[in-house]
N, C-alpha and C positions, 0 to 999 in steps of 0.2 A: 587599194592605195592607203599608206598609214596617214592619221593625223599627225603634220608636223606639232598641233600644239600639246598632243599628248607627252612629247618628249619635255616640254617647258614645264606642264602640270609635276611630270614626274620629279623634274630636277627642282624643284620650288617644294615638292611635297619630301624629298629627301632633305631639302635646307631644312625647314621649318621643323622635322622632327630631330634632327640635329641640334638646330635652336634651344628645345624644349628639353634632350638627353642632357643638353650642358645647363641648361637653367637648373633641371631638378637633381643633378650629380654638385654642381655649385657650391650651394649652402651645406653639403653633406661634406663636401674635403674643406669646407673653410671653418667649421663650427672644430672647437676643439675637443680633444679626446676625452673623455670622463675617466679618472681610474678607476679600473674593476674592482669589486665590492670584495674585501675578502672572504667575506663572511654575511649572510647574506641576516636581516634583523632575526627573523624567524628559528635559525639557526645556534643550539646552542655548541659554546665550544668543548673539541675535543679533550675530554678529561678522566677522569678514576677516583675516584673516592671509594674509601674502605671505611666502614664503621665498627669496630668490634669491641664488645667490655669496654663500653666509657671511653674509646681510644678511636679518633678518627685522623685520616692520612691522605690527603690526595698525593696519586703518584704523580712522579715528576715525569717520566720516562714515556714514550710514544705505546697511543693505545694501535695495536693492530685488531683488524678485526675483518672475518673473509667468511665468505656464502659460499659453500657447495650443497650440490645434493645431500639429503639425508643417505645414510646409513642404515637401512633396519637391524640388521645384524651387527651391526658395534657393540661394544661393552663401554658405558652403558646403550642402553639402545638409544636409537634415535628418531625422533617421532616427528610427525610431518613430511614435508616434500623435498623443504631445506633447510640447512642447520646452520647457522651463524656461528661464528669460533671466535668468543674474545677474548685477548690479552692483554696484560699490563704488567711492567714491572719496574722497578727503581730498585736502589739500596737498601729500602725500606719493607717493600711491601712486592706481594705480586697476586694476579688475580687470574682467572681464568676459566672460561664457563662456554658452557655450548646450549642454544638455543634454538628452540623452535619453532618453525615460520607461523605454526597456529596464534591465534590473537582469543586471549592473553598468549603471551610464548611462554611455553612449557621448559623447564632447564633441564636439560639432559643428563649433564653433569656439572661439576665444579672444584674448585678448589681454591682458595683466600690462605696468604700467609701474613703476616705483618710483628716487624719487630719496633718492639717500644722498650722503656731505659730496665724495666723488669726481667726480659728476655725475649721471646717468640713464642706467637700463636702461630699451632701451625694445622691448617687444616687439609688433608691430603686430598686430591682428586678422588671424587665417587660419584656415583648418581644421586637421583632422588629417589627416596626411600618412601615416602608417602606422598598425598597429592597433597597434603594438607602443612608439608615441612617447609616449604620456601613458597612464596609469593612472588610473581614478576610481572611486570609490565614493560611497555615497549611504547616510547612516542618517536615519530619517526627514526633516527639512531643511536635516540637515547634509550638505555635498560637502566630500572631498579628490580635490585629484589631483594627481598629481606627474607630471615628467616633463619632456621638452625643449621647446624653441621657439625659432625663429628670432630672436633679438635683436641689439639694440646695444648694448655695455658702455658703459658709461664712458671717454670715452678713445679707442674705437673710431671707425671709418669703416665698417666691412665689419661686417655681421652674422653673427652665428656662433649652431651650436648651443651652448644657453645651457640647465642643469637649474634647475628652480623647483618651488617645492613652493606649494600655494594650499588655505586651510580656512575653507570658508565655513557660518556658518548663517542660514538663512534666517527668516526671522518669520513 
């Protein structure tokens, strides 16, 4: 034989938790919305700066920037697991470097152009030639790295080592 009062407990223990679904759902639909953070403090923003001969440029233009696998067999090679690819360009300037997931990241290659009121530096995509020719570092999806490269001044015919300095962040 069932207890009729079982059926009462039941229905009282579905009110009560009902009660308590809409007590603590309540305050959650009636507080209002916060807008979402663009940008979170921590976070620096997405940018490009190019330092070269006395001459610096941040570009205006959107930085891209994508992780695939490394390559070992690319020219130039590519070292680590994964290789970041970033770019930037505007009117002015363009940048473009491949990096490696090791810490420090290692640049793979590169290339930095930048026109100022004298003419263009222009320094063509290559690898790195020594360990000791560019310097980089990596703070979350920010890179600097300074160092030389092969370029053409202004004015120039013959490419010469040329020091640059480049601070990217990524989105």
């Amino acid at each position: 034989m069932t207890n009729p009062r079982h059926g009462e407990r039941t229905a009282i223990g579905v009110a009560v938790l009902g009660v308590l679904v809409l007590a603590a759902a309540t305050p959650a639909c009636s507080r209002q919305a916060e807008p979402a953070a663009t940008e979170s403090p921590s976070e620096a923003p997405v940018s490009a700066t190019i330092m070269m001969d006395g001459h610096t440029h941040t570009i205006s233009g959107a930085v891209e920037c994508r992780t695939r696998r490394a390559q070992p067999t690319a020219t130039p090679v590519e070292y680590g697991n994964q290789t970041t690819e970033v770019s930037a360009q505007d009117d002015s300037a363009s940048l473009s470097f491949s990096f490696s997931d090791a810490t420090p990241p290692d640049v793979n290659g590169f290339a930095v152009s930048l026109k100022v009121d004298g003419g263009s530096y222009e320094m063509p995509y290559q690898p790195v030639r020594s360990p000791t020719q560019l310097e980089a570092s990596r703070q979350g999806k920010s890179y600097t790295v300074t160092g030389t490269g092969q370029a053409l001044a202004p004015g120039q015919s013959v490419a010469r080592e040329l020091p640059f300095g480049v601070h990217v962040t990524c989105p």
